[in-house]
C-alpha positions in Angstrom: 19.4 -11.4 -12.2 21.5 -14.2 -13.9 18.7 -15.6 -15.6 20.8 -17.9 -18.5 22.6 -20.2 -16.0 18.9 -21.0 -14.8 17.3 -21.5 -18.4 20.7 -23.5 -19.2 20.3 -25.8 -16.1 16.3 -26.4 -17.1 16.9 -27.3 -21.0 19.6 -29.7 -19.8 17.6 -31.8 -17.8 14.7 -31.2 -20.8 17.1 -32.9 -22.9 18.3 -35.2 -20.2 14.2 -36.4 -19.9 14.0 -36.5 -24.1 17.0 -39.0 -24.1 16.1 -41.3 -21.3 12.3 -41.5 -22.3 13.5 -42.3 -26.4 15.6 -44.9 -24.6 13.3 -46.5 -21.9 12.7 -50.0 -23.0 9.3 -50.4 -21.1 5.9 -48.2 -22.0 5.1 -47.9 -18.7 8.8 -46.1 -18.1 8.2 -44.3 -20.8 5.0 -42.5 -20.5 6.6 -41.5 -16.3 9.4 -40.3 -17.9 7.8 -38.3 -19.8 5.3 -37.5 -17.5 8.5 -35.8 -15.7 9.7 -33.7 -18.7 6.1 -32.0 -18.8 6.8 -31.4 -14.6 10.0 -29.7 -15.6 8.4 -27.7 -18.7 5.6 -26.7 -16.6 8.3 -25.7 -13.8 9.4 -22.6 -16.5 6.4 -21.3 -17.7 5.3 -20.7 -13.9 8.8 -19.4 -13.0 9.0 -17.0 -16.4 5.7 -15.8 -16.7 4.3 -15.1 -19.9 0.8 -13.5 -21.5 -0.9 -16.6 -21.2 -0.1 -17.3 -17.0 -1.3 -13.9 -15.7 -1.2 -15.2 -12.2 2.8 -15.6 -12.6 3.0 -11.8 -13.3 3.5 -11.1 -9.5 7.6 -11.0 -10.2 7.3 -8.1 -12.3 10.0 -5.5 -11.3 7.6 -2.2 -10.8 10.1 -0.7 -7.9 10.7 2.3 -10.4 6.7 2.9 -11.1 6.2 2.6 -7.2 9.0 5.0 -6.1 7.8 7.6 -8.5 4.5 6.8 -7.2 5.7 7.3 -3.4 7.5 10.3 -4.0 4.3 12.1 -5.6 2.2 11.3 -2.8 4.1 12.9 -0.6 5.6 15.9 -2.5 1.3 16.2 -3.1 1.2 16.5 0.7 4.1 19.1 1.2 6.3 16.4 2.9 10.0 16.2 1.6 10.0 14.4 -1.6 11.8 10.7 -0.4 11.3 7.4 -1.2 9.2 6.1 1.8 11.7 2.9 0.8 15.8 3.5 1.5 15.9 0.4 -1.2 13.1 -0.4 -3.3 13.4 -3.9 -3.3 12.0 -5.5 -7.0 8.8 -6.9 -6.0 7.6 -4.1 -3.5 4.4 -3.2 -5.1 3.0 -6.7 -4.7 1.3 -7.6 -0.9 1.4 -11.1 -0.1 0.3 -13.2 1.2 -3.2 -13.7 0.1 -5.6 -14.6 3.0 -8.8 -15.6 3.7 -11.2 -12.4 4.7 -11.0 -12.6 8.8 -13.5 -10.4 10.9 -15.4 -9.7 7.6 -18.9 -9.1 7.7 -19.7 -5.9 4.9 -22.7 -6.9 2.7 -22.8 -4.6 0.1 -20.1 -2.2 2.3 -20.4 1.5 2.7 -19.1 3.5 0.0 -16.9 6.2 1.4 -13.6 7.2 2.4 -14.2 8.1 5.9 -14.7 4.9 8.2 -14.4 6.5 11.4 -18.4 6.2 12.6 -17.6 8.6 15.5 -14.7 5.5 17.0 -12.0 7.7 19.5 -8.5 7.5 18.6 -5.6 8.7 16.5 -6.7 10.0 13.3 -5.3 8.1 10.4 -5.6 9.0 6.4 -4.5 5.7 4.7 -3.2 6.4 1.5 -3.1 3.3 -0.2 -1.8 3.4 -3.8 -2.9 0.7 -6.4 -0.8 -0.8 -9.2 -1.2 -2.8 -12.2 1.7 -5.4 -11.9 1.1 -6.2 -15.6 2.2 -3.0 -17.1 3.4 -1.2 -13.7 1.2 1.8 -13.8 -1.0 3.3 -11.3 -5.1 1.3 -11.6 -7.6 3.8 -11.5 -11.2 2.6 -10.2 -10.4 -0.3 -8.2 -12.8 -0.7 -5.5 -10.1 -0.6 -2.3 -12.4 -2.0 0.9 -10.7 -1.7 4.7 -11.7 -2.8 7.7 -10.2 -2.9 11.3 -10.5 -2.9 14.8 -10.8 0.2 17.7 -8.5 1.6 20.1 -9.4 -1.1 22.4 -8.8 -3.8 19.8 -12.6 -4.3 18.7 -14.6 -5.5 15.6 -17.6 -3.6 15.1 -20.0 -4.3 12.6 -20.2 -0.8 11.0 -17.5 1.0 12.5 -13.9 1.0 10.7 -15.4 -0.6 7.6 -16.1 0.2 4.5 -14.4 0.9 0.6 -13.5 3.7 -1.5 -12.1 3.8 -5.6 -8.8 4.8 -6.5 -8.5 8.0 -8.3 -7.1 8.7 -11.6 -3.9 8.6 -10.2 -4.2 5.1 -8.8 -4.5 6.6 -5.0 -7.4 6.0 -2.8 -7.6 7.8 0.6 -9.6 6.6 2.8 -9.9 8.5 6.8 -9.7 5.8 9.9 -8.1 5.3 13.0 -5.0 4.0 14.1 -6.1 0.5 15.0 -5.5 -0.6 18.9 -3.7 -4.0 18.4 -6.3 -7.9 19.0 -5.0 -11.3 19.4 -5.4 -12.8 16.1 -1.7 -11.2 14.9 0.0 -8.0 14.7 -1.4 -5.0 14.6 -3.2 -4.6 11.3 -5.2 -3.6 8.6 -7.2 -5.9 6.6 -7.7 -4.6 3.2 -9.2 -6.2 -0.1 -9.1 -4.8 -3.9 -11.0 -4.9 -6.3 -10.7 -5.0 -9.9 -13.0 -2.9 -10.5 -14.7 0.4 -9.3 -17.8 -1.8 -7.8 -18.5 -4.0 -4.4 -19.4 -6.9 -7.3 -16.5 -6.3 -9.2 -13.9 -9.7 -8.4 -11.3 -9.3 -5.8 -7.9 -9.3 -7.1 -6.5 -9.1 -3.7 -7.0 -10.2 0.2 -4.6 -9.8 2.7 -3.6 -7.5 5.6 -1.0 -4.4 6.0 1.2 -4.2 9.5 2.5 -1.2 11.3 5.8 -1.4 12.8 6.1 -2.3 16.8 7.8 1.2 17.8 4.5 2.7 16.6 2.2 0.7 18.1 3.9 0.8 21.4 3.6 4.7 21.0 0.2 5.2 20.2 -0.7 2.3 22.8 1.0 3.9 25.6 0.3 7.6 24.9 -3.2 7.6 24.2 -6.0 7.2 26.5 -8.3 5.5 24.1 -5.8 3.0 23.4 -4.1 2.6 27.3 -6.6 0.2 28.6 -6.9 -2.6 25.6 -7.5 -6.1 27.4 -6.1 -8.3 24.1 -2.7 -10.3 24.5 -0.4 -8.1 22.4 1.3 -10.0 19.3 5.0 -8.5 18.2 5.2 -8.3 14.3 8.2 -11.3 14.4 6.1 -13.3 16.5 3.3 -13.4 13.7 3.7 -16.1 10.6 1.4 -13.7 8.3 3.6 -10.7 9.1 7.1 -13.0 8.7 5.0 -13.8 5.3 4.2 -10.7 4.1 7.6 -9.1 4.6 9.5 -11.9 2.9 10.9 -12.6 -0.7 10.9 -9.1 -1.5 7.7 -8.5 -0.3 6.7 -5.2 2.0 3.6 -4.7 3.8 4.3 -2.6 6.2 2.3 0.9 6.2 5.2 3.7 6.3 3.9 6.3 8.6 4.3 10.4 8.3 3.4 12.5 11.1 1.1 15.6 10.5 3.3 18.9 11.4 5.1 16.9 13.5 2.4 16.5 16.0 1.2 12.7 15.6 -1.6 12.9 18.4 -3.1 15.3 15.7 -2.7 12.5 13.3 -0.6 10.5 11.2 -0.6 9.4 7.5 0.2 6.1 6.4 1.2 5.1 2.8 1.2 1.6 1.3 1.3 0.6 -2.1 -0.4 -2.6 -3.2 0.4 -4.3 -6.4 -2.7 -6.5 -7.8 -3.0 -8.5 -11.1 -6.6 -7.5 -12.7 -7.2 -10.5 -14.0 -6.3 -12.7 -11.2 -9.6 -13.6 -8.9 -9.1 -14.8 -4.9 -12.0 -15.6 -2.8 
């Protein structure tokens, strides 16, 4: 990234707001004017973030860190050992956008790392890998909580829920279903980290992962559970939190490996989720 021609352009309108204010004849002009240079000074220290703005860390390149981090996962699994991304793009490990919780109704949710409750559909091991975007590395014990709906596109209140820790290796696995696709946006996962290894820990993260349309239209059509959902079916374009969450370098779309081959027997699905530790969302 060209950086200096940016940093240039910003000092010279610094010192374009220095001279006029030194020169404005009026107090009132004065005090605006300057008012304007703290706008622009403020402008940098969000667009270069620095120790004191953790929130502005999100920009951190980490595509190295989460490539090495992909390929592990799968060379753990006995799958060929590719990047799940042809091109990392810079800010992959971060998921945005951050959301409000939708369809959320845990109180104090089930610790665990199988979700399933006895819910019919195509087995799905969500292998969800947490980074520190401050120093890039994997973040052990942060609380990782998912919920989502059944092959027929259903909340339940117990069912698909609950939250499991990453490991030592920054990974949490956690054992659901491949979600049959509502009307409130593409078909999803809504997921939630934590900072921390505990429910009271503060989130550090809220938002949703997508899977691609070829797969839902696969599982949709070729599994019973799934054939007869009644919800108006939402294509990942056609959804402003998916256009969102896959933009400006962002990726939040779950790459999926099929188990021997044989997805009805199920299918993994990998994502990698960047958080900041210190940064708390609702």
């Amino acid at each position: 990234m060209q950086m200096w021609p940016i940093i240039k352009d910003q000092w010279l309108k610094i010192l374009f707001c220095i001279a006029t204010s030194s020169t404005s004849s009026h107090l009132k002009m004065h005090f605006s004017t300057l008012a304007i240079c703290a706008a622009v000074l403020c402008g940098i220290a969000s667009a270069y973030p620095t120790e004191a703005a953790p929130q502005t860390l999100a920009a951190r390149d980490c595509s190295a860190e989460a490539a090495a981090l992909n390929m592990a996962r799968r060379e753990k699994r006995g799958l060929p050992p590719r990047s799940i991304y042809p091109t990392m793009p810079n800010e992959i490990c971060v998921l945005a956008p951050e959301i409000a919780k939708e369809n959320y109704v845990l109180s104090g949710s089930v610790v665990r790392n199988d979700v399933t409750d006895g819910e019919a559909g195509v087995a799905l091991t969500m292998d969800i890998g947490v980074l520190d975007i401050s120093t890039c590395q994997p973040l052990p014990n942060a609380m990782v909580e998912i919920w989502s709906t059944n092959a027929q596109g259903e909340y339940s209140t117990t069912a698909l829920r609950g939250a499991y820790p990453s490991a030592a290796n920054g990974i949490a696995e956690i054992q659901t279903i491949f979600p049959g696709f509502n009307s409130d946006g593409a078909n999803h996962i809504n997921i939630a980290v934590h900072s921390g290894n505990s429910m009271n820990s503060s989130t550090s993260h809220n938002g949703r992962v997508f899977f691609t349309d070829g797969w839902t239209n696969i599982i949709s059509m070729s599994s019973p559970p799934y054939e007869n959902n009644p919800n108006t079916r939402t294509l990942d374009l056609d959804d402003p939190v998916y256009v969102e969450a896959n933009g400006n370098g962002y990726t939040a779309v779950v790459d999926i490996e099929e188990i021997q081959d044989d997805w009805p027997e199920g299918i993994v699905g990998y994502i990698t989720v960047g958080i900041n530790p210190s940064l708390v969302v609702d």
